[in-house]
N, CA, C and O of each residue as an XYZ file, in Angstrom:
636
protein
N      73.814     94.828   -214.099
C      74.256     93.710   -213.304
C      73.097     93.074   -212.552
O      73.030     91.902   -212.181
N      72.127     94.112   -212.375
C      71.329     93.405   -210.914
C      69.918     92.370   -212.204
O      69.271     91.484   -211.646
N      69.716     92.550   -213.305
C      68.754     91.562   -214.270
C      69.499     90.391   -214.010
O      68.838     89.415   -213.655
N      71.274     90.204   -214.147
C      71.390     89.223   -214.994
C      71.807     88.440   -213.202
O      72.063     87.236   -213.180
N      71.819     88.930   -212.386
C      71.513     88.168   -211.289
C      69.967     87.787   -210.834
O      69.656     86.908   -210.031
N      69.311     88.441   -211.364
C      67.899     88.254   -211.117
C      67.490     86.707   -212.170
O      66.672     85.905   -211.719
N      67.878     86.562   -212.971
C      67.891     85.959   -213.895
C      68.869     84.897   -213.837
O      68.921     84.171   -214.830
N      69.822     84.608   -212.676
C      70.455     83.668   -212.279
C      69.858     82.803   -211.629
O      69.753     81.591   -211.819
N      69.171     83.944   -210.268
C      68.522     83.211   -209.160
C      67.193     82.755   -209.626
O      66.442     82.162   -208.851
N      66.813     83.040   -211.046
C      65.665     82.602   -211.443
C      66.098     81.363   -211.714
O      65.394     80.503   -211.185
N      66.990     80.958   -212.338
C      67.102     79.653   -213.048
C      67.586     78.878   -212.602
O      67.724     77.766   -213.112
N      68.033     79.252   -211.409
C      68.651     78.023   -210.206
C      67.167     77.913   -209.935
O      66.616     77.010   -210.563
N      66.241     78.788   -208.970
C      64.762     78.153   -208.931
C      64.281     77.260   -209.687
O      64.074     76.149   -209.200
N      64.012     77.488   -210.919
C      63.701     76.880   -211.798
C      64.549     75.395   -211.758
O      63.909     74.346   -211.692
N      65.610     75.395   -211.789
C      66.591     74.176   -212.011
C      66.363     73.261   -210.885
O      66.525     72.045   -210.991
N      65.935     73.931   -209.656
C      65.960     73.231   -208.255
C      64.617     72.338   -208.129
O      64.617     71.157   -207.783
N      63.302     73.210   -208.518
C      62.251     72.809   -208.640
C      61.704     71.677   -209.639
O      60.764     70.906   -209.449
N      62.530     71.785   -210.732
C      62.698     70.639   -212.013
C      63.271     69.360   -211.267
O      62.665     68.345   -211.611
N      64.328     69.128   -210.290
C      65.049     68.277   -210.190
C      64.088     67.651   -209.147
O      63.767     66.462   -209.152
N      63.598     68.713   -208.118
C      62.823     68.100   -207.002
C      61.843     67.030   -207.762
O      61.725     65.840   -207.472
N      61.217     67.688   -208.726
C      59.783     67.060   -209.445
C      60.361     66.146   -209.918
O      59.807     65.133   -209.492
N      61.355     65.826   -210.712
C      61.747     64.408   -211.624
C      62.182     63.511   -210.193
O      62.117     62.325   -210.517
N      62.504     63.603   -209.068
C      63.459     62.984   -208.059
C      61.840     62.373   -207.478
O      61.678     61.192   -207.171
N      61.081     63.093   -207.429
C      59.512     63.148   -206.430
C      58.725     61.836   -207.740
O      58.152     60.821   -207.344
N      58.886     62.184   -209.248
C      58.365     61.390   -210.322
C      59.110     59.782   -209.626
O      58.672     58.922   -208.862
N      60.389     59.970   -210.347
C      61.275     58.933   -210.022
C      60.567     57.824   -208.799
O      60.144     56.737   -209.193
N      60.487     58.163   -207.442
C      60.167     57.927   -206.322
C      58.781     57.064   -206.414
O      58.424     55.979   -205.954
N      58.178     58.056   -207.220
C      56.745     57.512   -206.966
C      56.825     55.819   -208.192
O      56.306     54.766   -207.822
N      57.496     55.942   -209.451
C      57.096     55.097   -210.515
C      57.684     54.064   -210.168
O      57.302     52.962   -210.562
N      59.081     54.274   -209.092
C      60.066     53.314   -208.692
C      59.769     52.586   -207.704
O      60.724     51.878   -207.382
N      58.757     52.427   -207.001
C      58.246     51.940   -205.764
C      57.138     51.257   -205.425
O      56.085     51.571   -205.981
N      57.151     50.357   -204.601
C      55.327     50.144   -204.779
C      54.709     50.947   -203.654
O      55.341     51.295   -202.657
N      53.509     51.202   -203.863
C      53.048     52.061   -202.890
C      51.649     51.973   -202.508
O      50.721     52.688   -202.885
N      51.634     50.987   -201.703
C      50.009     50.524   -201.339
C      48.975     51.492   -201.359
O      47.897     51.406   -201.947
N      49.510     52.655   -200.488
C      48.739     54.084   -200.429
C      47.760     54.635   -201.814
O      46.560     54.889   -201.915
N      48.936     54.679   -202.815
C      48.945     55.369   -204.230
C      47.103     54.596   -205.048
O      46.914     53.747   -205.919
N      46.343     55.250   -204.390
C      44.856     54.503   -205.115
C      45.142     54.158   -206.423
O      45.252     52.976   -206.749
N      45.278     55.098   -207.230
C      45.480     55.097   -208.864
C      46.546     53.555   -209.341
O      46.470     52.813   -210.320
N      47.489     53.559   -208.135
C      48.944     52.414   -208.547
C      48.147     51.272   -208.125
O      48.283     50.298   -208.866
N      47.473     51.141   -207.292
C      46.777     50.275   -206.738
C      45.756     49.924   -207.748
O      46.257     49.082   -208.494
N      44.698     50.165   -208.054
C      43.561     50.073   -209.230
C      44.402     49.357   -210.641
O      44.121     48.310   -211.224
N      45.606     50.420   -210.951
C      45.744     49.645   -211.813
C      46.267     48.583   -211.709
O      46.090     47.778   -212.623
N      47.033     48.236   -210.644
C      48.121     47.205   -210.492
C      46.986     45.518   -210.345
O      47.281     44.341   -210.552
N      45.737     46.153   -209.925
C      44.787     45.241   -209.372
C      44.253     44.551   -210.994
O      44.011     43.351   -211.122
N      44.162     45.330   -211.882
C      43.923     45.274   -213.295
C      44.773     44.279   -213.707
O      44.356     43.138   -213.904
N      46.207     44.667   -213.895
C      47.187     44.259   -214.221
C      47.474     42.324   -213.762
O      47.717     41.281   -214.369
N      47.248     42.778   -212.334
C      47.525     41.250   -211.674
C      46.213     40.124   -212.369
O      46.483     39.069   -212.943
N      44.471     40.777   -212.094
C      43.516     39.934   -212.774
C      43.853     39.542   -214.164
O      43.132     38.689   -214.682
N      44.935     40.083   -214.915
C      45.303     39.940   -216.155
C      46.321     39.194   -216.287
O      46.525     38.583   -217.336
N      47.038     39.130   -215.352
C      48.544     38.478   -216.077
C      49.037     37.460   -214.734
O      49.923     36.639   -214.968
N      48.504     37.525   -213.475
C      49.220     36.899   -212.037
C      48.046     35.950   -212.058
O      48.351     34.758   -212.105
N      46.554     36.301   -212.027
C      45.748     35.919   -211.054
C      45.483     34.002   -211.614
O      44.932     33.208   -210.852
N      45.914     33.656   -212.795
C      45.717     32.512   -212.823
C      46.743     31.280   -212.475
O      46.452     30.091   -212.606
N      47.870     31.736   -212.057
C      49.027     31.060   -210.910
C      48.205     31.992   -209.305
O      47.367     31.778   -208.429
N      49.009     32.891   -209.689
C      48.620     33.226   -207.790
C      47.224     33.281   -206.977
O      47.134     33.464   -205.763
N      46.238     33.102   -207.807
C      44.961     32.959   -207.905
C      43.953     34.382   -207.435
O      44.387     35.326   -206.775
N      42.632     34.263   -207.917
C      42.259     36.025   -207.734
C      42.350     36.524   -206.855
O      42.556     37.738   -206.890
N      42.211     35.646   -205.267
C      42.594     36.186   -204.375
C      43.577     35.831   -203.184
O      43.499     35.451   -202.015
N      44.761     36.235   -204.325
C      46.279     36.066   -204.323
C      46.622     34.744   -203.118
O      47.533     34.846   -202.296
N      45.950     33.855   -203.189
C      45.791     32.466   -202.531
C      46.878     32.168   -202.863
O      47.571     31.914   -201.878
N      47.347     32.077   -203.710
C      48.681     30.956   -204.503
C      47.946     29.036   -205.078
O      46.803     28.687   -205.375
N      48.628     28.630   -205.040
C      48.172     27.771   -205.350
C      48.186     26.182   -204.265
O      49.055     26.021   -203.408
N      47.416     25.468   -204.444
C      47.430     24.316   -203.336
C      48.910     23.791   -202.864
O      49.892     23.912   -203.595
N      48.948     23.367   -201.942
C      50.173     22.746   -201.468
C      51.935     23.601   -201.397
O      53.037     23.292   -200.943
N      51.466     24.538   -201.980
C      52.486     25.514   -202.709
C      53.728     25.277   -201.784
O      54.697     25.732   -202.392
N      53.988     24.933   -200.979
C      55.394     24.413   -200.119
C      55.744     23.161   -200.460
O      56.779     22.875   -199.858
N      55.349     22.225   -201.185
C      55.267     21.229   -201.538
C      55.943     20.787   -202.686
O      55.065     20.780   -203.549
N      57.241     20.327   -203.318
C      57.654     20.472   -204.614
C      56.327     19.527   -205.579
O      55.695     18.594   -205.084
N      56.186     19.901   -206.616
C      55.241     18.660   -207.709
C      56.478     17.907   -208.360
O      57.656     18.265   -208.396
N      55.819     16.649   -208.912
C      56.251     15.800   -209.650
C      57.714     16.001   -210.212
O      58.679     15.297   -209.914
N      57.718     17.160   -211.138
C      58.834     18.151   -211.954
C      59.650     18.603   -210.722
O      60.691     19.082   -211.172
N      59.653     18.648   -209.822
C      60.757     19.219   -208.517
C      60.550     20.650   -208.418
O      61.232     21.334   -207.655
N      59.457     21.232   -209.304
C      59.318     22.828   -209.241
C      57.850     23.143   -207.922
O      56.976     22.426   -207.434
N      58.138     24.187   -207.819
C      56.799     24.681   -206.568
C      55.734     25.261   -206.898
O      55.800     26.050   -207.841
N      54.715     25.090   -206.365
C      53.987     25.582   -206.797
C      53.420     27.244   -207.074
O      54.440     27.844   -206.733
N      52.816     27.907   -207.320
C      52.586     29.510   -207.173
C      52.465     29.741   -205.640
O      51.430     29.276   -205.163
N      53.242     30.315   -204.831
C      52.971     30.384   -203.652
C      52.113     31.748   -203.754
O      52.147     32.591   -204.650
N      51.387     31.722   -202.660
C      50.401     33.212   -202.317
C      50.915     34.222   -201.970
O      51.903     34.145   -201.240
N      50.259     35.887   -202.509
C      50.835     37.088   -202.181
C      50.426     37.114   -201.138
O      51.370     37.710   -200.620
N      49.833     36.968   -200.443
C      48.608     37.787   -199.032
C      49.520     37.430   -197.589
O      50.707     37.126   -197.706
N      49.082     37.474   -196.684
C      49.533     37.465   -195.722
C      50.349     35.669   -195.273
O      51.198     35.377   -194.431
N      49.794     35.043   -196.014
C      49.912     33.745   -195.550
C      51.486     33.039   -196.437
O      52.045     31.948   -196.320
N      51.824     34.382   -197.398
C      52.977     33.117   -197.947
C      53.949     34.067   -197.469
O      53.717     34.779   -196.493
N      55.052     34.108   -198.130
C      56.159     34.976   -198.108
C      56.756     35.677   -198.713
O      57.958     35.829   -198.494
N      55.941     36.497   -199.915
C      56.291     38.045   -200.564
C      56.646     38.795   -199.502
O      57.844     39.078   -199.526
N      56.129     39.166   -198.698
C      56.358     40.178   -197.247
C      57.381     39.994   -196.695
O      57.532     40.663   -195.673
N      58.521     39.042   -197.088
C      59.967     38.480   -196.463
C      60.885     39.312   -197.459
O      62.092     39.500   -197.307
N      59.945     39.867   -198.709
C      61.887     40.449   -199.556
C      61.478     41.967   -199.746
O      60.402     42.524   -199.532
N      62.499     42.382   -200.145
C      62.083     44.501   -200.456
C      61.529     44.454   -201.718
O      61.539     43.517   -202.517
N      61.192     45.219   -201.791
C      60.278     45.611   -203.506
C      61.347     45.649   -204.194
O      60.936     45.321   -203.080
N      62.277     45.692   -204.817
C      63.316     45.660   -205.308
C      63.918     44.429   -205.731
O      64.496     44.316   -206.812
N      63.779     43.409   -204.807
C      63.598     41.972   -205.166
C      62.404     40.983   -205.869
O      62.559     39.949   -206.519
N      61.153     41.695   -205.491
C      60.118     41.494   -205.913
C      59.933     41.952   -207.287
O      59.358     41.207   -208.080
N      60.395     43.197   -207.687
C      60.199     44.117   -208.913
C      61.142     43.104   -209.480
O      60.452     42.521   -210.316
N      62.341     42.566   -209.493
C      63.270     41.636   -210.330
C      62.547     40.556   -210.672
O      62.076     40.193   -211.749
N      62.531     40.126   -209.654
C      61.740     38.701   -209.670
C      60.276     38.523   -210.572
O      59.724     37.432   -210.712
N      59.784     39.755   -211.128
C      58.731     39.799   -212.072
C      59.104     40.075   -213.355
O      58.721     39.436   -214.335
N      59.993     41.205   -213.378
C      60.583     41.073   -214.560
C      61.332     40.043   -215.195
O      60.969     39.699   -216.320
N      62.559     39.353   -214.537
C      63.341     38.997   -214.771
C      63.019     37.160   -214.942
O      63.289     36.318   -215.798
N      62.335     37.157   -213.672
C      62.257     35.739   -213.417
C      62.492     35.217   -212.506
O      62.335     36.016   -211.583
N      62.911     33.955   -212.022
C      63.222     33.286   -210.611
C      64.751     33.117   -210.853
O      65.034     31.938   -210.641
N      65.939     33.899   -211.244
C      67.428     33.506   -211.546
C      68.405     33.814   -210.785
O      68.211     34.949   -210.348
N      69.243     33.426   -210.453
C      70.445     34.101   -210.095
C      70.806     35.703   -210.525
O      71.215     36.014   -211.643
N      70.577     36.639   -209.432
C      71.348     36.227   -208.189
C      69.924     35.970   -207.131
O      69.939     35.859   -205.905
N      69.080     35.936   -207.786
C      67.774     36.073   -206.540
C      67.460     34.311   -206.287
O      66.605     33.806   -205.559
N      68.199     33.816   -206.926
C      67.619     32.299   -206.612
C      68.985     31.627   -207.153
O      69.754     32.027   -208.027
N      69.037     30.298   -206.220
C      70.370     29.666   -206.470
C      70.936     29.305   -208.194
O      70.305     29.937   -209.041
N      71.741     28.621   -208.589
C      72.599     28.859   -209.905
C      71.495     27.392   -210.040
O      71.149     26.639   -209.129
N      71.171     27.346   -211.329
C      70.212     25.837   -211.681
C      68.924     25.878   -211.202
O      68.279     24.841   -211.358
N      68.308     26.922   -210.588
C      67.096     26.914   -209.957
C      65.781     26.877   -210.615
O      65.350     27.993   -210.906
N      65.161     26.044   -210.872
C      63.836     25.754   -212.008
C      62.654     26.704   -211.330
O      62.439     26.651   -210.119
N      62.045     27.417   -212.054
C      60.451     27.969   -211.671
C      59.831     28.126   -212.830
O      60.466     28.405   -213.847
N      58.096     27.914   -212.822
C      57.357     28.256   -213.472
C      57.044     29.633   -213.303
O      56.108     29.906   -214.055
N      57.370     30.495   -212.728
C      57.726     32.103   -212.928
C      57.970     32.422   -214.042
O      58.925     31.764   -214.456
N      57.463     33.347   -215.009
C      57.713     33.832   -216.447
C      58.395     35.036   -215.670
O      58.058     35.658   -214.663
N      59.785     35.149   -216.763
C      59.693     37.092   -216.726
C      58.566     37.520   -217.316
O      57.938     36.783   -218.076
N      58.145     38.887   -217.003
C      57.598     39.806   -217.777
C      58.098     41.036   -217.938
O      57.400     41.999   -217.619
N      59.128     41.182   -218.353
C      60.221     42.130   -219.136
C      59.723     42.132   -220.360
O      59.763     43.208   -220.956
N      59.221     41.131   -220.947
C      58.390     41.603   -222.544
C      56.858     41.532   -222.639
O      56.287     41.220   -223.684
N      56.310     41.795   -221.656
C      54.760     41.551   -221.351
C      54.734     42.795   -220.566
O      54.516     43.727   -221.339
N      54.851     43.154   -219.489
C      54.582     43.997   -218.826
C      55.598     45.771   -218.584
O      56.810     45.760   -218.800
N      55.169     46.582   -218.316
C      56.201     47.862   -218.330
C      56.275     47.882   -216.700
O      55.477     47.579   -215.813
N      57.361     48.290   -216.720
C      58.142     48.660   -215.083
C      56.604     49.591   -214.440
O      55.739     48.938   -213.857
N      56.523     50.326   -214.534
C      55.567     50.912   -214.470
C      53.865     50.146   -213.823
O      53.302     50.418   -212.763
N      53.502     49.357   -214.695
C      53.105     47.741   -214.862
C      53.001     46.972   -213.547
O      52.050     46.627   -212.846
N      54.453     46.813   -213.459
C      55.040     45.628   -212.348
C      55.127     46.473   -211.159
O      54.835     45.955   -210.081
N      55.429     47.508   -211.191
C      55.296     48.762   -209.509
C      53.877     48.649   -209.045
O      53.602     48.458   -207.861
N      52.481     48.836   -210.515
C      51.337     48.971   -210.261
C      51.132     47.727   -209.508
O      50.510     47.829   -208.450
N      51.618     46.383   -209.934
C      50.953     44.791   -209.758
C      51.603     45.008   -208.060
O      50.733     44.750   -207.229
N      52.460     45.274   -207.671
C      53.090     45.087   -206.546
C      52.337     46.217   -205.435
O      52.148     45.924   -204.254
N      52.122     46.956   -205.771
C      51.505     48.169   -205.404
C      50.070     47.504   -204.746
O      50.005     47.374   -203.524
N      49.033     47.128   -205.532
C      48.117     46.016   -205.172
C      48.424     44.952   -204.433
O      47.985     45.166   -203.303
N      48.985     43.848   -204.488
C      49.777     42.949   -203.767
C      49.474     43.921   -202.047
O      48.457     43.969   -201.356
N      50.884     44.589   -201.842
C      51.063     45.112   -200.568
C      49.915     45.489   -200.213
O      49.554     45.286   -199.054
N      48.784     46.349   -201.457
C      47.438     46.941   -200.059
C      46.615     46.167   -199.527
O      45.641     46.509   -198.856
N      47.091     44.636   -199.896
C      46.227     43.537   -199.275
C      46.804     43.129   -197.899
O      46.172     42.443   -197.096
N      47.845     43.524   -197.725
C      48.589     42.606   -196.600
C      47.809     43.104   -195.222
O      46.822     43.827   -195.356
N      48.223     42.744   -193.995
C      47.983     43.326   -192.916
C      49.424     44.604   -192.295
O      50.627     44.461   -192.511
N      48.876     45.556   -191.659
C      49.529     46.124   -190.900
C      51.063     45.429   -190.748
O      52.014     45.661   -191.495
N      51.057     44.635   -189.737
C      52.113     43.722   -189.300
C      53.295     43.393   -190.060
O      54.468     43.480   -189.697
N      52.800     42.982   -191.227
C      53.218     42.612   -192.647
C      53.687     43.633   -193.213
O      54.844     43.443   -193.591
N      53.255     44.721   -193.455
C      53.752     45.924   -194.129
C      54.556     46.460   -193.382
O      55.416     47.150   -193.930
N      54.574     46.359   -192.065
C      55.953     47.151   -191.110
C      57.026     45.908   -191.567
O      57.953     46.263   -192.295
N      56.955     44.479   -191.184
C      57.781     43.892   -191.530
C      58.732     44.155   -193.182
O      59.947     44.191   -193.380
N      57.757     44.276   -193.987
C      58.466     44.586   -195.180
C      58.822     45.718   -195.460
O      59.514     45.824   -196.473
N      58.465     47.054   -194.625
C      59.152     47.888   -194.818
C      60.709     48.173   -194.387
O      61.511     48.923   -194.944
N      60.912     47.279   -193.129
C      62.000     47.527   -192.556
C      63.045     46.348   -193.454
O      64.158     46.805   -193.715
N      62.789     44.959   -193.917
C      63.372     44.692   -194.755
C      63.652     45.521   -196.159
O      64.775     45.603   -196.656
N      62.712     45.998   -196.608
C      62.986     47.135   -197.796
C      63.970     48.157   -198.066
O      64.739     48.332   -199.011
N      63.576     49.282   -196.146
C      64.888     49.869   -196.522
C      66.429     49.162   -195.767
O      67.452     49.718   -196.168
N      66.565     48.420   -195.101
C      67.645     47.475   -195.181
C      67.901     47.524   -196.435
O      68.350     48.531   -196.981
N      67.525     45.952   -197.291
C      68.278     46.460   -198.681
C      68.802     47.420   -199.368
O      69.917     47.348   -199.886
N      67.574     49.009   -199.473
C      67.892     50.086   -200.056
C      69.445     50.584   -199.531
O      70.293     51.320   -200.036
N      69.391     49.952   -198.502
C      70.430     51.155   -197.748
C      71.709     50.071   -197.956
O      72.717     50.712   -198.255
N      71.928     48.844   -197.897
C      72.887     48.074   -198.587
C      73.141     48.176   -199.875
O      74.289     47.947   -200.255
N      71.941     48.605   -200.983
C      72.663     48.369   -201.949
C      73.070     50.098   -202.544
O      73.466     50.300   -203.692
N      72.888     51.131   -201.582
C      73.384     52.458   -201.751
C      75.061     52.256   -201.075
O      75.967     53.060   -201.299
N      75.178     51.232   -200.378
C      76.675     51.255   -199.861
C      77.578     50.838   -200.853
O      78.763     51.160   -200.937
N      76.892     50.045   -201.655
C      77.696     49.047   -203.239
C      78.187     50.238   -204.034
O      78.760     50.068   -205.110
């Protein structure tokens, strides 16, 4: 009797420690994380590759960017401290790269020169690009978006 309890409490260990690590994986790939050097480097890669010629290399955005052009669309507004990425949770941001500028994150008919990159880039990818983004901001900025962040999180765990 006393192996095949030994051999119980082994595999609950085992089972507990597996779940922690995939929950701890999960966490880290699902998030942006200014901290994360490695998410950062690459995300910095990623953006000189695929963002930096709308949002410009150093995530300026583009001229007038509050300003509609000709077409009624806006221009690339800037990541950095000066536009308003730092107003939504990563979660909105992570959509909004993949997906695009659509409903429900933008009104029904809403035009942007925003590409998804759902077939260009991996989730993974878009955590790294965002990941960079945030380690530019200031202090100020990053408390602000954190407390909008987990707001959302915690609204859309009530759904």
């Amino acid at each position: 009797m006393k192996p095949f309890f030994l051999l119980l409490a082994g595999g609950l260990v085992v089972f507990a420690l597996g779940t922690l690590a995939l929950s701890r994986g999960e966490a880290v790939l699902n998030r942006a994380d200014p901290e994360n050097t490695d998410q950062v480097a690459r995300g910095r890669l990623v953006y000189d590759e695929n963002c930096a010629s709308c949002h410009g290399a150093n995530l300026q955005g583009q001229l007038n960017w509050r300003e509609r052009k000709p077409d009624g669309r806006l221009p690339a507004p800037p990541h950095d401290d000066t536009g308003h990425t730092w107003h939504h949770a990563d979660e909105q941001l992570f959509r909004i790269t993949k997906n695009g500028v659509k409903p429900p994150l933008a009104p029904e008919g809403y035009e942007s020169d925003m590409p998804a990159f759902a077939e260009t880039l991996s989730d993974e990818d878009i955590w790294a690009v965002l990941s960079f983004i945030k380690s530019t901001w200031s202090m100020r900025s990053l408390a602000y978006q954190e407390r909008i962040d987990k707001s959302y999180r915690k609204q859309a765990k009530q759904k």
